[in-house]
N, C-alpha and C positions, 0 to 999 in steps of 0.2 A: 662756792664749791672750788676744792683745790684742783688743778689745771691738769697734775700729774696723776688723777684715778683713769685709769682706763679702763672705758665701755664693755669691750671685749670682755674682759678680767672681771667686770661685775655681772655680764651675763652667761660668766664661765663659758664662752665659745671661741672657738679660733678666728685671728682677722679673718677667712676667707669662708667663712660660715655664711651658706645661704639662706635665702628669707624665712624658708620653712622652718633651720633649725634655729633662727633669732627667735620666729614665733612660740617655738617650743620649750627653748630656755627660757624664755619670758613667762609664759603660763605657768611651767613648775614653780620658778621663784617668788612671781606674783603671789600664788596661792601660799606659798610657806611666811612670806611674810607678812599675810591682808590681815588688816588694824583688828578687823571683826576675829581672825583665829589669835590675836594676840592682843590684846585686850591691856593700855595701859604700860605695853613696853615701848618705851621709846627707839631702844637701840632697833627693835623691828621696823617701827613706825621709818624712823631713816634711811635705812635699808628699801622699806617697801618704796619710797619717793627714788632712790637712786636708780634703782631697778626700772622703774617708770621712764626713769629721766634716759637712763641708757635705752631702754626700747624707742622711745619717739625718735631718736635721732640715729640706731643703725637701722631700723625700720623703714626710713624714707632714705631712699636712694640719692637723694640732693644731700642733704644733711650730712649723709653718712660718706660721700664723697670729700666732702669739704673739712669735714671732722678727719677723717682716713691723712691729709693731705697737708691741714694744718689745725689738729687736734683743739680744743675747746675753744682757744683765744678765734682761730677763725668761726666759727661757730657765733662768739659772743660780738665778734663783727659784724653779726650781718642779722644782730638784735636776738637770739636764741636767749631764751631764761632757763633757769636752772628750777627744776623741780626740787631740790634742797636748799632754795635760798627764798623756799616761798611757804607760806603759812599752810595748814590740811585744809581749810577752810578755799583758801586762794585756786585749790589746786582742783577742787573738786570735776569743776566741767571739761578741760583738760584727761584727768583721768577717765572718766566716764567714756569720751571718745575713743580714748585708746584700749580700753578692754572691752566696747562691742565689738572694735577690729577684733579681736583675739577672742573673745568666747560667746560672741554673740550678743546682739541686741538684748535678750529675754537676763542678760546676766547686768547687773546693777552693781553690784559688788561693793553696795555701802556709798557710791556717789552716784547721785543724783545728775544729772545736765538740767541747766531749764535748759524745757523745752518747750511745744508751742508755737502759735504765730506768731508771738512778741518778740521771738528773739530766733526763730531760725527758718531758715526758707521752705519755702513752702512748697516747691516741687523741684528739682533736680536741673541743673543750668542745661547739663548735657543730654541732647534725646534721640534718638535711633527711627532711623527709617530702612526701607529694602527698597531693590533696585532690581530687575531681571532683566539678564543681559541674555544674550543670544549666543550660540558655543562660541563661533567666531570674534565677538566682540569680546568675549573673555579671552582670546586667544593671544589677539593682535592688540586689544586696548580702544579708549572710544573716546568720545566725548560726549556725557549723557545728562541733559537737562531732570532735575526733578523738584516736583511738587512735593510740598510739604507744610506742616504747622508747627508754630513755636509760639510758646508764652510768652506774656509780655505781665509788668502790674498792671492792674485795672488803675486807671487815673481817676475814678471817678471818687471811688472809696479809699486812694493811695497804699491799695493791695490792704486792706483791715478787714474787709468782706461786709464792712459794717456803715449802714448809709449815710451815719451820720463819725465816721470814722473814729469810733470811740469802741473798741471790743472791750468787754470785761472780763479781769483776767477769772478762769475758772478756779469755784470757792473749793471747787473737792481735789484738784491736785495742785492747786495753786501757782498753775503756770506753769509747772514742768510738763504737761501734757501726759504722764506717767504716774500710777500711783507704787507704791513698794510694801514690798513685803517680807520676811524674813523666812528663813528656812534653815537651822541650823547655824552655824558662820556664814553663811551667804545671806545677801539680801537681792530677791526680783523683782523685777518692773514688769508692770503689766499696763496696756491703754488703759487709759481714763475715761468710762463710762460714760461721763457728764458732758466731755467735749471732744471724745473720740480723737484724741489726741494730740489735739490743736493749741490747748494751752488757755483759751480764750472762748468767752459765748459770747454770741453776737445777738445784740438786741431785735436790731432789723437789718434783714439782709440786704447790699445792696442788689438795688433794682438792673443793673447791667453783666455786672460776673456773679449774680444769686450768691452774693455771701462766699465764692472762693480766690475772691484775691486778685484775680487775673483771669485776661480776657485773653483769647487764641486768634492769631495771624495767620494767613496763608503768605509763603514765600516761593522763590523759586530761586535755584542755583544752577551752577552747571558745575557737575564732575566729572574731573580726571582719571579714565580709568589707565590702570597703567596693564600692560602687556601679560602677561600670564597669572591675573587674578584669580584664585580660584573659586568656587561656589564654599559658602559660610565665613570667607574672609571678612572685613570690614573694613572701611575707609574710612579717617577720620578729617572733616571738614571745619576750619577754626572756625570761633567765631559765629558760628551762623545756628548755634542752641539757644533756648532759651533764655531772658535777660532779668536779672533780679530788680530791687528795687535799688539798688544801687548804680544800674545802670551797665552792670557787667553781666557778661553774655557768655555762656557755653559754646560745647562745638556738637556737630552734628554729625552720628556715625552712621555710615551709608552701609548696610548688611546686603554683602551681593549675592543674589541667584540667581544661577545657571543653569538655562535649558540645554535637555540629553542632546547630541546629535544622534543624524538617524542613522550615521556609517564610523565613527570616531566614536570613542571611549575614552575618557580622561583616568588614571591614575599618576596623580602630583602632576610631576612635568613629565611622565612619557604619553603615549599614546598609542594605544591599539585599533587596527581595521583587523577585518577577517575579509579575504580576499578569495572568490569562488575561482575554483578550475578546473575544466573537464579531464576524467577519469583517465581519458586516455593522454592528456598533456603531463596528468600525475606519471602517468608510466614514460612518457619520451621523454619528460623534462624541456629545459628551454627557457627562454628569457621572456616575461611578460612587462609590462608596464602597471605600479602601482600606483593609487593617488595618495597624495604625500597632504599637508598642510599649505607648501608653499609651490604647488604643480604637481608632477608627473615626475615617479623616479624610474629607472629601469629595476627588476628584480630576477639573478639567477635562479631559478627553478634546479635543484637537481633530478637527476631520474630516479625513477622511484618514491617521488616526495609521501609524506606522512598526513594523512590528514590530521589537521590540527598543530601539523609543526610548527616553528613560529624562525621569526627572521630577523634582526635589527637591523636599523634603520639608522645609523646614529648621528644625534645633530640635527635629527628631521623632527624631533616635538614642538616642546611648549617652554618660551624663555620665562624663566626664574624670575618671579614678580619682584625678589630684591637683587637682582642682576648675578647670579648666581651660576652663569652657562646656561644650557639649554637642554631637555629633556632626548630620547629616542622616540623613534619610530618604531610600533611591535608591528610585525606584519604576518597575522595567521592564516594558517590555506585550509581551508576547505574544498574538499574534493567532493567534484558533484556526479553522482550516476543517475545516468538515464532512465526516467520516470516509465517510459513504453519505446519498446522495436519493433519496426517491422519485422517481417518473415528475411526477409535481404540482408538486415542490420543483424538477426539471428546467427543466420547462415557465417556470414563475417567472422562475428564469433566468436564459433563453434570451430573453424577452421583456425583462426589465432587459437585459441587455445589447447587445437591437438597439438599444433605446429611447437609448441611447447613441450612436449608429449609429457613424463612423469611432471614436470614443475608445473604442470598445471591440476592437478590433483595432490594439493598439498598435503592435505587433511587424510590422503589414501598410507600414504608414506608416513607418518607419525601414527597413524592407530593402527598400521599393519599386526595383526596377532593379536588384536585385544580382544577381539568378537570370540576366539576360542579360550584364550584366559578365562574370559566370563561363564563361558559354558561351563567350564572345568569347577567352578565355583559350586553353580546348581548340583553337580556331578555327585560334590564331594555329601552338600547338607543330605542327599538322598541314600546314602550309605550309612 
């Protein structure tokens, strides 16, 4: 392929075009030029491969780096082949991978992958556990040992499932683990009835992983949590997923969960308490003490406060898990009145709020005239 086509210019996108619309220009073009709607054109057929060949490589962010920086020649340095320098035949399992990214497993689109246990792994290198931290340790950060299971191949049957390590490949989809079907220009894959999608029947299962290849470890690690993680995040731990038969190992994602606290509220990096104060400190105002994350702040009160006002705090949250500054502090007041009075605390009062005299009858002074307005209503329908 010549050096000077650019990717961009065959997926009709701008260099600065993000993933969603590569994937998008890809899916239109793919379809206008698939072998199955064109049947016998070559110029399509070439077409549909460059198209391919431009998708694998702005589609992964390494590739498309390296291509962006020093366009194809870097690329074929670092062993890249060209979808145009290679046979339909050559290209098939290649393609196959790159249009389940894009339309889905169920979509076949005339290539085939083998598939099966004779040629592709059998469970996923990388595997996920959860972790439940405590508010504070999500606050400040920990360090938190966990338990956990990772696959390994069974050695006994060298991951074949089969005891005498001989699978045969399956007669009805013959190893691709998929059988297809057509549907207009398109062609679907569907599992393979006969070997439920393995690719391979096994005569007799082995006797220690029952015919699936691999046997399960318990392990233990210690994670790093870091400082303001928040509840559905995920850590990602190298190394320590599952290991194929090659001997290469995934990594391990640690999905954290965080317990409520019973006086804090997390939203992102701020933080809300609701802070009680008696009714009458609402009306004098004054300086209280709040608790903060990290102690004790002072908080002016003004007179008259609102209940439910709110106050910042700022600088007093929760630090930016990717160091990012540091959230507020929301401090809301609740004003609390007195549940029962004595006859004395009555008396009290009753006196404060003559001592007011009209401002203590608000409700008098705002509906002053409206009791005779209403009469005059009734007055009028009886005429």
């Amino acid at each position: 392929m010549a050096t000077e086509i650019d990717y961009y210019e065959v997926l009709e996108v701008s260099r600065d075009a993000d993933e969603n619309m590569i994937k998008k220009a890809y899916r239109k073009l793919a379809l206008k030029y698939h072998p199955d709607r064109n049947q016998g054109d070559k110029e399509a057929e070439e077409k549909f491969k460059l198209v391919n060949e431009a998708y694998q490589v702005l589609s992964d962010p390494q590739k498309r780096a390296v291509y962006d920086r020093y366009g194809v020649q870097g690329l074929e340095n670092q062993g890249f082949s060209h979808f145009t320098d290679m046979s339909m035949d050559d290209i098939m399992n290649d393609l196959g991978s790159i249009f389940e990214s894009v339309f889905g497993s169920g979509f076949g689109g005339g290539f085939g992958r083998t598939g099966g246990r004779g040629s592709q792994q059998r469970y996923p290198l990388d595997i996920e556990t959860e972790i439940i931290l405590d508010f504070n340790e999500a606050v400040f950060g920990c360090q938190k040992p966990i338990d956990y299971r990772f696959k390994t191949v069974c050695e006994t049957c060298a991951g074949t499932g089969d005891k005498n390590k001989r699978p045969r490949t399956c007669p009805e989809c013959g190893g691709r683990g998929q059988v297809y079907y057509r549907q207009g220009f398109m062609t679907f894959a569907q599992t393979c009835d006969v070997c439920h999608g393995e690719g391979v029947v096994v005569a007799e299962r082995c006797s220690v992983c029952r015919g699936e290849g691999y046997t399960e470890e318990k392990a233990t690690t210690t994670v790093e949590i870091p400082a303001g993680i928040d509840h559905g995040n995920r850590i990602r731990v190298g190394g320590k997923g599952n290991v194929d038969q090659h001997g290469r190992r995934g990594d391990l994602y640690v999905l954290i969960r965080v317990r409520e606290d019973e006086h804090f509220v997390r939203d992102g990096n701020n933080v809300y308490i609701e802070v009680p104060i008696f009714f009458t400190q609402a009306a004098l105002g004054g300086t209280i003490e709040v608790p903060t994350l990290r102690g004790k702040k002072e908080l002016d009160i003004p007179v008259g406060v609102k209940d439910r006002e709110q106050f910042i705090l700022r600088g007093e949250g929760i630090d930016d898990v990717h160091g990012r500054g540091r959230g507020d502090l929301i401090v809301q007041i609740k004003v609390v009145y007195p549940k029962k009075l004595n006859e004395e605390q009555k008396e009290l009062l009753m006196k404060l709020g003559d001592s007011f005299g009209v401002e203590s009858t608000p409700h008098e002074n705002l509906f002053e005239g409206i009791v005779e307005r209403v009469k005059g209503w009734f007055r009028k329908e009886k005429v």
